[in-house]
N, C-alpha and C positions, 0 to 999 in steps of 0.2 A: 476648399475643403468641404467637405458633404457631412451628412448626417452623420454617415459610416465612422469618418473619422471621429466625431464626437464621442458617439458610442464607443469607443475602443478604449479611446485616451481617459473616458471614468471607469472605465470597466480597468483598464491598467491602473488608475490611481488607487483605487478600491481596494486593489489587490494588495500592491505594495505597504497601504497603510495599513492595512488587518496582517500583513506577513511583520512588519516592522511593532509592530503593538505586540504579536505572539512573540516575538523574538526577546522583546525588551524586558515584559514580564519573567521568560523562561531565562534569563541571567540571572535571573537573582540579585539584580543590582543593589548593592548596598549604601545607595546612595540614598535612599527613603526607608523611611520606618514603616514598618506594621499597617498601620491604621491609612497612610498615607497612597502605599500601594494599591488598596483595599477602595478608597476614595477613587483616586484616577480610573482603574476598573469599573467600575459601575458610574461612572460619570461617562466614560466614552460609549459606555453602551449606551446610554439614555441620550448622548449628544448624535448618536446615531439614528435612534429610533425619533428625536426633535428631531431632526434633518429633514428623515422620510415625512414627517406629516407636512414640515414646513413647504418642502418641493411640492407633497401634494396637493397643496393650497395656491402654491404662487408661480409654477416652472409646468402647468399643467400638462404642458408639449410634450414634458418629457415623462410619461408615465414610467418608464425603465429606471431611470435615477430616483424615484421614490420606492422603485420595489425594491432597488439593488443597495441601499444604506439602510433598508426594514429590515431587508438578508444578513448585512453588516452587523447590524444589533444583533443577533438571534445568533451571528457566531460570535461576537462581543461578551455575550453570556457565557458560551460555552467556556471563553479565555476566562472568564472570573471566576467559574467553578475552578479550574484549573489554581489558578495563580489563590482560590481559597486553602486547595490544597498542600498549596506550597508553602505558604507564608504560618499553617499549623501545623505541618509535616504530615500529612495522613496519606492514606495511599495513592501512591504514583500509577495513572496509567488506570485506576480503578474502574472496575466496569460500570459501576455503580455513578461515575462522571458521565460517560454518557449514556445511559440511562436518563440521566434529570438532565442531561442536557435536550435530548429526543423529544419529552413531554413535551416544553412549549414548542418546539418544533413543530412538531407532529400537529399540536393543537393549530399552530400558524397555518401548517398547510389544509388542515378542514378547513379551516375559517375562509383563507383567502381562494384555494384554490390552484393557486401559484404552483407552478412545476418544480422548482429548485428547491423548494420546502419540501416535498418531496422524494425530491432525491436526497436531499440533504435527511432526511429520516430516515430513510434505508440505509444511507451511509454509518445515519452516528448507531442505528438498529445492528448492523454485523460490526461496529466497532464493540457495541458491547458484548458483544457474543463471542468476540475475539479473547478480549481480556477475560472474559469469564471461564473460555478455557483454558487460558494460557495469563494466567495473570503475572506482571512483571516484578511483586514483591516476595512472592511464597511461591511454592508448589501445590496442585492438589495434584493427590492420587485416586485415579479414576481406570478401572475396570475397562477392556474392550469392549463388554457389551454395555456399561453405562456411557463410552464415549460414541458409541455405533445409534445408541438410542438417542443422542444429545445431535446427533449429527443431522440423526434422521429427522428431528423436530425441528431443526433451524433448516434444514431444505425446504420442508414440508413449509415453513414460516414463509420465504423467498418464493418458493412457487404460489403462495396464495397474492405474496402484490403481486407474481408476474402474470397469474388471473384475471387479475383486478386494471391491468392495461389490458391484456388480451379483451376484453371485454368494453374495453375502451370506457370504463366508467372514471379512470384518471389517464386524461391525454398524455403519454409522456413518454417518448420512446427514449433515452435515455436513462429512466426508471424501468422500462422493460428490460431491456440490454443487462442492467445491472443487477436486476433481481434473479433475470433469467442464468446468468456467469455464478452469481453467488451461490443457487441452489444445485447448479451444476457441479460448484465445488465441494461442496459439501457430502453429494453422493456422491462425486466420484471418494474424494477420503472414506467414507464407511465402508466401501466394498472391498479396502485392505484390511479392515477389523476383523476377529475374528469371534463375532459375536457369540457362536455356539458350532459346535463340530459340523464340517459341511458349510456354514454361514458365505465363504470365499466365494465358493463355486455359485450360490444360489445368490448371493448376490452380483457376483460377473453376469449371470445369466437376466437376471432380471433389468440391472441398470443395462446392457445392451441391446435391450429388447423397448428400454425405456428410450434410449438416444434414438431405436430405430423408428419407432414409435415416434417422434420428434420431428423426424426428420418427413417422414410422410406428412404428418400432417403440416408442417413449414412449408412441405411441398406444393402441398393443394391450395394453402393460401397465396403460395408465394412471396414469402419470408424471405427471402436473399440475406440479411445479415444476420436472420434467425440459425438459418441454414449452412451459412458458415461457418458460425460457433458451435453448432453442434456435431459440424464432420471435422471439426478441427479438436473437439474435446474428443469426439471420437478415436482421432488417430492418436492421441497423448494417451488416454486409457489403452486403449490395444497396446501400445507400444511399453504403458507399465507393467500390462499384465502378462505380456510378453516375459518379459525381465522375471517377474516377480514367480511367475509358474516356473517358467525354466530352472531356477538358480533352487527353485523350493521342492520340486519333484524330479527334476534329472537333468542335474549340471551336467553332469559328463555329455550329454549330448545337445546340450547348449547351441553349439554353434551349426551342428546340422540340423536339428528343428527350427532356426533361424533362416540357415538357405532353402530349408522347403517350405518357411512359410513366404519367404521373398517372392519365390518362384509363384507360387499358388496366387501372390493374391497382386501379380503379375499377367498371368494367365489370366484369372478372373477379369482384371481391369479391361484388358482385349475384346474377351466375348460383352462386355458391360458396354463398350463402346458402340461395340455391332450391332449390339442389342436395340439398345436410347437411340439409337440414329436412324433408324426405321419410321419415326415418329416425327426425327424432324421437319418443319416445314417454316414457309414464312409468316403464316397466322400465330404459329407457336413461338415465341422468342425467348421462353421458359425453359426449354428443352437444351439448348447449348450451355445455358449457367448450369444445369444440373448435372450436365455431361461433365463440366468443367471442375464442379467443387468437388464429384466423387473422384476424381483422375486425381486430382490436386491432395486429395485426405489420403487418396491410395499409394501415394507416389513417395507422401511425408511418411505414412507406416512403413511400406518397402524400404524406404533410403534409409531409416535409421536400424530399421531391424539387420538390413543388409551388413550395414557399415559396422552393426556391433558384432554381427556371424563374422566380421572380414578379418575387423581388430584381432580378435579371438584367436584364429587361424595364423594371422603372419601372426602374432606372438608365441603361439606355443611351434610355430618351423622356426620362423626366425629371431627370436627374444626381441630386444627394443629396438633391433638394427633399422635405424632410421632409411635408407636408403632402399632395405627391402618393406616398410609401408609406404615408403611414399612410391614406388612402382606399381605394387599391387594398386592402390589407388590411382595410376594413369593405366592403368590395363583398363581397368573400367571406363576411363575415360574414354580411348579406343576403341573399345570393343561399341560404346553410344555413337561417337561422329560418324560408325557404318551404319548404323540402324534408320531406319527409314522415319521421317518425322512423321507420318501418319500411324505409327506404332508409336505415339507421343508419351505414352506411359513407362513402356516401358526404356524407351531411348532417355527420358527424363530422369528416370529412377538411377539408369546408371549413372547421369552423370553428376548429380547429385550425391553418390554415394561415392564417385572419385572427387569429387571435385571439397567433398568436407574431407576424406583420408589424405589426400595429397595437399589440400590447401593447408589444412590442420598442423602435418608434418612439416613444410616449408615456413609456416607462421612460426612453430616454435623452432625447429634446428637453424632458421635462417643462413641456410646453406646457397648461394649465390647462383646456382645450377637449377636451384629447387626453387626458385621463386623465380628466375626470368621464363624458365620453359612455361611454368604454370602460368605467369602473366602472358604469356604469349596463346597459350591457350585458349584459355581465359577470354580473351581481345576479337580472338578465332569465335569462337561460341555466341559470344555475346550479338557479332556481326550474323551471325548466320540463323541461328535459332528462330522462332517464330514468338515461342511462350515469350510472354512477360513478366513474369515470375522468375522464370530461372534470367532471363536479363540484365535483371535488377541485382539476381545474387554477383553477379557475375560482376557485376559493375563494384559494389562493396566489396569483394574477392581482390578485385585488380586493385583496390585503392588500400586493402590490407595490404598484401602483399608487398606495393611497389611502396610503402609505407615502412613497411618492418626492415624492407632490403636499406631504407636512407637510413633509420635508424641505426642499422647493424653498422656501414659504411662509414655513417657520420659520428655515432654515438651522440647525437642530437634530439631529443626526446621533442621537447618545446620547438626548436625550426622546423620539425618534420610535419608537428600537428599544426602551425603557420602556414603553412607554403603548402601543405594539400588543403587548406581549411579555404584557404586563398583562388588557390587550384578549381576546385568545385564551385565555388561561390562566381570565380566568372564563369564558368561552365551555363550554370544556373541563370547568369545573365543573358548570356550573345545565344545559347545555343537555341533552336525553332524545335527540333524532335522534343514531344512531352514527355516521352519516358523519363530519357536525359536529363530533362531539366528536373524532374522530380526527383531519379537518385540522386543527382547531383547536391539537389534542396536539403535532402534526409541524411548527405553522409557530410554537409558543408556543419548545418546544425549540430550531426554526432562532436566530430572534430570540434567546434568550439564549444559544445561543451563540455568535450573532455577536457580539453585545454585549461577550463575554471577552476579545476585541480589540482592541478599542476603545481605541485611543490618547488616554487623557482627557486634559485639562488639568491637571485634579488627579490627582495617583498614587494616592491613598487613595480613588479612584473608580472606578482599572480595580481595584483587589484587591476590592474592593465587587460588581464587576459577575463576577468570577473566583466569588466565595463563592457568589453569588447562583445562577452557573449550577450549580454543583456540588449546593445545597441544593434547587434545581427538578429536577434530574434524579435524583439518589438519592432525592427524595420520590416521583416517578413509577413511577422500579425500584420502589421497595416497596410501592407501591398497585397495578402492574400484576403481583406477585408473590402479590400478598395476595389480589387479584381473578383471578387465574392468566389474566390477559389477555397470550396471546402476542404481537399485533400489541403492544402499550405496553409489555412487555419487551423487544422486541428495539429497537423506537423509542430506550430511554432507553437501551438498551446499547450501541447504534452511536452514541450521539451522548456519550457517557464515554467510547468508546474514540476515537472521533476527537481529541477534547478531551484526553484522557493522551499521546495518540500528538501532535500538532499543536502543542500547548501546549511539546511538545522544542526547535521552531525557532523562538519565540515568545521574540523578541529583549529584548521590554518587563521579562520578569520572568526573572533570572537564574537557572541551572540548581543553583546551590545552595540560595536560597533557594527555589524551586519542590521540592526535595528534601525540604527540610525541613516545610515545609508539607504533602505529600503521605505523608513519615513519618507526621507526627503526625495524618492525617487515619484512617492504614491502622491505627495504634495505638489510639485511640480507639474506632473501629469494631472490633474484634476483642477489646476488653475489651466493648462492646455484647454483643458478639454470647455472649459469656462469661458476662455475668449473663442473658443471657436463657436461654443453655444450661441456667444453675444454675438458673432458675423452673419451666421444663420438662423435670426431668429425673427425669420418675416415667414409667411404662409404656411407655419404648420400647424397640423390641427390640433385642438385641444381636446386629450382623454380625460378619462377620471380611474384614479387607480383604485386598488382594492384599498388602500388608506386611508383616503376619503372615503370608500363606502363602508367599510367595516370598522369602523374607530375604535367604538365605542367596545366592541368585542378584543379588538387588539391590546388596548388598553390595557381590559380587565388581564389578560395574558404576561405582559407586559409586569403589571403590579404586583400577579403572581412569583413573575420573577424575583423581583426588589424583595417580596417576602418570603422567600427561601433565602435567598443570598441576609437580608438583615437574622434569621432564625440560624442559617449555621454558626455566623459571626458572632451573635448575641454568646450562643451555644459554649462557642471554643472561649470566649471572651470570658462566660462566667466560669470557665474550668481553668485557665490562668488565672484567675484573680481569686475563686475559693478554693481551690485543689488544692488534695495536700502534697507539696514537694517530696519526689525521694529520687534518690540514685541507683541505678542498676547495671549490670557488669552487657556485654555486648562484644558482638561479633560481627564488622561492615564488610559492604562489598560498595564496587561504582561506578555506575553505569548512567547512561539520559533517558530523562521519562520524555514521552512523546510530544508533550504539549508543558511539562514543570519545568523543562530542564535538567542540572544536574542533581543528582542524588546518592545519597549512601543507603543502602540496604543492609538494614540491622536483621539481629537476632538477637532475643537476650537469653539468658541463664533459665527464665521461666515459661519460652518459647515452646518446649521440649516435657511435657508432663512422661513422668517415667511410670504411672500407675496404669494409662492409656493405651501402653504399649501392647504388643500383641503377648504376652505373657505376665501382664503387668496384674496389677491387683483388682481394677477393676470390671467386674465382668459385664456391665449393663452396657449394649450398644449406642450408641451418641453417634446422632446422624449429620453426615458433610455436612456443616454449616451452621447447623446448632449455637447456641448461647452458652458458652460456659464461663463462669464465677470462679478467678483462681487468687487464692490467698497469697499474698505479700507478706514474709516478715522481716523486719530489718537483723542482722547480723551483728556479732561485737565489731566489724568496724564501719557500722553505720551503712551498708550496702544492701539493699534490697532483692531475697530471693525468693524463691517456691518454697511455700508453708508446708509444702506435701499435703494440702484438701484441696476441692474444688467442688462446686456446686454444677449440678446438671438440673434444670427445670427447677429448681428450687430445692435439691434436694443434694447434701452435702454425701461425700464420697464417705468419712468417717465424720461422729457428732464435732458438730463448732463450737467451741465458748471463745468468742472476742478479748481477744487481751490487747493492753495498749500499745497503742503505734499500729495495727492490723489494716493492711492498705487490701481492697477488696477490686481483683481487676478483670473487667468482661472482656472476654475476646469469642473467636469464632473457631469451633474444632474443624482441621482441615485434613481429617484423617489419619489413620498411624496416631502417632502419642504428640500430633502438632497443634499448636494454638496459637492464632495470629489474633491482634492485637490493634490495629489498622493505625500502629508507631510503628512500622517495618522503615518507615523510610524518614531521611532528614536532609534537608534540601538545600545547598548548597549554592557559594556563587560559582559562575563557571570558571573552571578551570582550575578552584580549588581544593582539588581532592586530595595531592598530597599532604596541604594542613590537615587534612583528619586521620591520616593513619598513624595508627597507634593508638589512637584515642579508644580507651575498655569500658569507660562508663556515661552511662547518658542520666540526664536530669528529666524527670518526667512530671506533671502536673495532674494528679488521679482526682478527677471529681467524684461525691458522694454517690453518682448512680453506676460509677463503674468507667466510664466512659475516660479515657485519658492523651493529652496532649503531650508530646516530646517537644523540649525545650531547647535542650543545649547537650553536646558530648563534651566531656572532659576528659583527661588525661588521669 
C-alpha cells in the first residue's frame, strides 16, 4: 500500500466521523442532559483542533492530516452552533448560524492560506444568503424589485471571489468553479423578476450579452471548464426563456415558434461549423473544443425546445394516445439514422429529441413492443455513432429501458436493481473500451445507490443493500486513487457525498443509529489508515504545516470561538434561570432543520400584530427587520396574549403604564402585521412528532431585556 492509500483511508475516516458526530447531535438524543450535550460539543472541537497541532509537532510527514483535523474543528464549531440551537430552541436553519459560523472560517483561510478554508467560506457565505432569502421558520415578503436588487448584490458578491481567483491572488480553482456557478445563478434567477415595466426584456438582453461576453473571453484564455459552464448555463436560460416568452406573450403559437426556432438554430449550427473549420489546423487544438461545446450547447437548446414543439402538437392531434408519441418520437429517430454524420448537429438533435419522446413513452407505458424496438435501436446507435455524448446516453437509455421491461415482467423492484447493478460492475471490470467502462462505472454506482433506498420487506435487506453501496464506492475511491483516474474519483466522491448528505432525511434508518454506524465506520478507517502510516513510514520527507507556522494566530481564532459559544450559553443559561415563566396558546407544524434535526415550527397567538396590518391602526412604516417591543398580558386563565401596544424604536404605539405580571417581548417585524420571535421553533427527538400534536401551548422563559427562550409545549 502507497501513500495514496493512506491518504484516502483518513480522508474516509474524517469524513465518517464528522458525518456520525452531525448525525448524533441532529437526533436529539435523550439520553444526555442540556449541559452535557453542550460539553461533548465543544470538547470534540477542541479534541480536534489538539490533534492538528499535536500531528503538527510529531507526524511532520504528514502535513495533510494536520490541515485535515484543523478543517475538522472549524466544521466541529459549525455543529455546536447548530446543536446550541437546538438544545434552546432558537431558530432552525438560521442565516445568522452561518454567518458566525463563516467568520472564523474566513479568518482561518487569511491566516493560513489553505484552499478548503476557502471554499468552505464561500460555501457557508451562499448558505447564508440562502436562508436569508428563504428562511425555514417564517416567511418574508419581499417585492420583485427588492428580490431582483438582493439577487443582483449576491451575484455581484460571487463574481468578486470569482475576480479574485481570476487574478490568481487565491490559488483555487474549485473556489473559481463555485463562485463562477453561484453568480451565474443568481443572474440568471433576477432576469425572471420583474423589477420595473420592460425589466424582462432588458435584462434577457443584457445577461445574454453577459454569458456572450464570457464566453469570448474563456475563449481567448482558454478556459475549457469555464467555457462549458457557461454554453451550458447558456442553453438552460434560452431554453427557460423560451418557455417563459412563449406561454407569456402568445401560447397559441407556442409550438410553431418552437419548430422555427429548432430549425433556425439548426441552420445556424451548420454555417457555425463551416465557419470554425476554416481555422482549423494542427498548431490550433482550441479550435475543435470550441466547435465541439457550441454544437453540444446547440443541440441541448434544439432537442429540448424541439421535443416540447413535438409534445404540444401530438397532444393537441392525438391527446395522451401513447402509441401516437411514442412513433412521432421514432420518426425522428429515422429521419437522424439517414442523415449524414458530418451534418453532426443536426443528425444529433434528432435523435436526441426521438430518442427522450419515445424513450420517455416506453419508460412510463412499459409496453413490451415499446421498449425492445427502442432497446434495439438504442444498441444500433450506440454501435455506430461517432459522438461520445450521445453514446453514453444511449448506454443509460439501454439499461433504463431493459431495466423497467424486468421490472414490468418480474414485478421485482430490488432483483432488478441487483442484477443490473451486478451487470455493469462486471462490465466495468473485464471490459478494455473506456467509454464502456466509464458508463458502465456511473450507471453501476447510480443502481447502488438507488438500491440504499429501497424500502425492503425485510429490514436486515435495506442495511444489506446500505453496506453494499458504501463497500462498492469506497472500493472504487481507492482503485480510482490508486489508478489516479480523476473521472472515477470524483464519480465515487459525488456519489458518497450525496449518500452522507441524503441518507440525513432518509426516514427508514434512524439518525442515531446511522450515527453510530457512520462513527464506527470513520474509526475503523482512520486506524487503517494508521497502520498503514506505520508500514510506510521510512523515507518521507518532512513539512511544516500552516499550524506550526501560524499558532499563535490560530489560537487567538480558535479562543474567539470558545468565547462566543461560552457568551451564547451564559446568555440562554441566565434567561432560564431569571426569566420570568409564562404560557402561550400556539400553532406547530414538522419538518427537519438542515443540520438540528427534527422540529416543530410554531406560531403564537401574538405572532400576528393586527394594528400592523395594512389597514390596521398604525400608520408609522417599520422597516423588514426592525426591533419591535410587543406587550404580554396574562388572561383569566393564566395564558399569555397581545396587550394590543408595542414599542418601535422606543416609542409605544399608544402611552404604556406597567401593570403587574406585564411580560415585555422583542421580536423582529417581518412585514405585513408579522413578528417572529427567534421561539419559532422547538426541537424535538427524531421521530417524535406525533407526541406533539395537539399540543396548543408552550412554556416560555422571557428575560428582562426582552430576549426569550422556549421551554416546553403542553397540552
Amino acid at each position: 500500500m502507497n501513500n495514496v492509500s493512506t491518504k484516502t483511508s483518513y480522508l474516509i475516516g474524517l469524513v465518517f466521523l464528522l458525518s456520525g458526530i452531525l448525525y448524533f447531535f441532529a437526533s436529539n438524543w435523550q439520553g444526555m442532559e442540556r449541559s452535557e450535550k453542550i460539553l461533548l460539543s465543544v470538547g470534540l472541537m477542541l479534541l480536534f483542533y489538539l490533534t492538528s497541532f499535536i500531528v503538527s509537532k510529531s507526524i511532520s510527514r504528514h502535513v495533510f492530516l494536520s490541515h485535515w483535523t484543523f478543517l475538522s474543528g472549524a466544521t466541529s464549531f459549525g455543529i455546536s452552533i447548530a446543536l446550541l440551537g437546538q438544545v434552546y430552541n432558537s431558530h432552525a436553519d438560521s442565516y445568522m448560524l452561518f454567518i458566525i459560523w463563516l467568520i472564523p472560517v474566513f479568518l482561518f483561510s487569511l491566516i493560513t492560506g489553505y484552499q478548503p478554508f476557502y471554499v468552505m467560506s464561500l460555501i457557508l457565505l451562499n448558505l447564508s444568503i440562502w436562508f436569508y432569502l428563504n428562511p425555514s421558520s417564517h416567511t418574508i415578503y419581499r417585492t420583485e424589485g427588492e428580490m431582483a436588487l438582493l439577487f443582483l448584490g449576491f451575484a455581484i458578491l460571487n463574481l468578486l471571489v470569482f475576480l479574485v481567483t481570476q487574478k490568481h491572488w487565491v490559488a483555487s480553482k474549485l473556489l473559481e468553479y463555485l463562485s463562477f456557478l453561484a453568480a451565474q445563478g443568481f443572474l440568471f434567477t433576477a432576469t425572471f423578476l420583474e423589477f420595473f415595466p420592460g425589466f424582462k426584456i432588458l435584462s434577457f438582453l443584457l445577461y445574454l450579452g453577459f454569458l456572450a461576453a464570457g464566453f469570448v473571453y474563456f475563449k481567448k484564455k482558454e478556459e475549457k471548464v469555464l467555457l462549458v459552464f457557461t454554453c451550458l448555463i447558456g442553453a438552460a436560460f434560452l431554453f427557460a426563456e423560451f418557455i417563459d416568452f412563449s406561454f407569456t406573450y402568445m401560447p397559441e403559437l407556442f409550438y410553431l415558434l418552437g419548430f422555427a426556432i429548432t430549425v433556425a438554430l439548426l441552420a445556424g449550427s451548420v454555417f457555425f461549423v463551416r465557419w470554425i473549420s476554416k481555422y482549423e489546423s494542427p498548431d490550433n487544438k482550441f479550435i475543435p473544443f470550441i466547435k465541439k461545446i457550441v454544437t453540444v450547447t446547440i443541440t441541448i437548446v434544439a432537442s429540448l425546445i424541439g421535443m416540447s414543439s413535438t409534445l404540444g402538437v401530438v397532444f393537441l392531434a392525438t391527446g395522451l394516445l401513447e402509441n401516437g408519441i411514442y412513433m412521432f418520437g421514432m420518426v425522428y429517430i429515422i429521419i437522424a439514422l439517414f442523415v449524414k454524420e458530418r451534418i453532426y448537429t443536426v443528425k444529433y438533435t434528432l435523435l436526441v429529441i426521438g430518442f427522450m419522446i419515445s424513450g420517455g413513452t416506453a419508460i412510463v407505458s412499459g409496453e413490451w413492443w415499446h421498449v425492445l424496438i427502442l432497446a434495439a435501436v438504442s444498441l444500433y446507435v450506440y454501435l455506430t455513432v461517432s459522438s461520445t455524448i450521445i453514446r453514453v446516453f444511449m448506454y443509460i437509455l439501454l439499461n433504463l429501458l431493459l431495466l423497467t421491461e424486468f421490472v414490468k415482467v418480474t414485478d421485482a423492484v430490488e432483483e432488478a436493481l441487483i442484477i443490473f447493478a451486478v451487470l455493469n460492475i462486471i462490465c466495468y471490470l473485464f471490459t478494455k473500451n473506456i467509454l464502456l467502462k466509464r458508463s458502465s462505472y456511473i450507471v453501476a454506482l447510480a443502481l447502488a445507490f438507488s438500491l440504499s433506498f429501497v424500502d425492503s420487506s425485510h429490514q436486515i435487506f435495506y442495511y444489506l443493500y446500505n453496506a453494499a453501496f458504501i463497500v462498492i464506492a469506497l472500493a472504487a475511491l481507492y482503485r480510482a486513487n490508486q489508478k489516479d483516474d480523476h473521472f472515477e474519483r470524483w464519480g465515487s466522491g459525488i456519489f458518497l457525498t450525496l449518500y452522507i448528505g441524503y441518507k440525513y432525511y432518509d426516514m427508514l434508518w434512524s439518525l442515531i443509529h446511522k450515527s453510530v454506524t457512520f462513527t464506527i465506520i470513520g474509526i475503523l478507517f482512520l486506524t487503517i489508515a494508521t497502520y498503514l502510516d506505520r508500514a510506510s513510514d521510512k523515507g518521507q520527507e518532512r513539512k511544516l504545516s500552516f499550524v506550526s507556522r501560524k499558532a499563535s494566530l490560530l489560537i487567538g481564532v480558535v479562543l474567539l470561538q470558545m468565547a462566543f459559544l461560552s457568551v451564547q450559553v451564559f446568555k440562554s443559561e441566565s434567561i432560564l434561570k431569571n426569566g420570568k415563566e409564562i404560557t402561550v396558546s400556539l400553532v406547530p407544524v414538522d419538518p427537519r432543520s438542515m443540520l438540528q434535526g427534527d422540529y416543530v415550527i410554531l406560531r403564537y397567538s401574538f405572532s400576528t400584530i393586527p394594528e400592523l396590518s395594512e389597514n390596521g391602526e398604525y400608520s408609522q412604516e417599520i422597516p423588514d427587520g426592525d426591533v419591535v417591543s410587543v406587550l404580554l398580558r396574562e388572561n383569566g386563565n393564566g395564558i399569555y396574549q397581545y396587550g394590543g401596544n408595542f414599542a418601535h424604536d422606543g416609542k409605544w404605539m399608544d402611552p404604556y403604564e406597567k401593570q403587574e405580571g406585564d411580560v415585555i417581548i422583542d421580536g423582529r417585524y417581518d412585514a405585513y402585521n408579522s413578528v417572529t420571535y427567534g421561539i419559532e421553533n422547538f426541537f424535538i427527538p427524531e421521530g417524535k412528532g406525533s407526541e406533539y400534536e395537539g399540543r396548543k401551548f408552550a412554556e416560555l422563559k422571557v428575560g428582562s431585556n426582552g430576549d426569550a427562550i422556549l421551554t416546553r409545549l403542553i397540552r
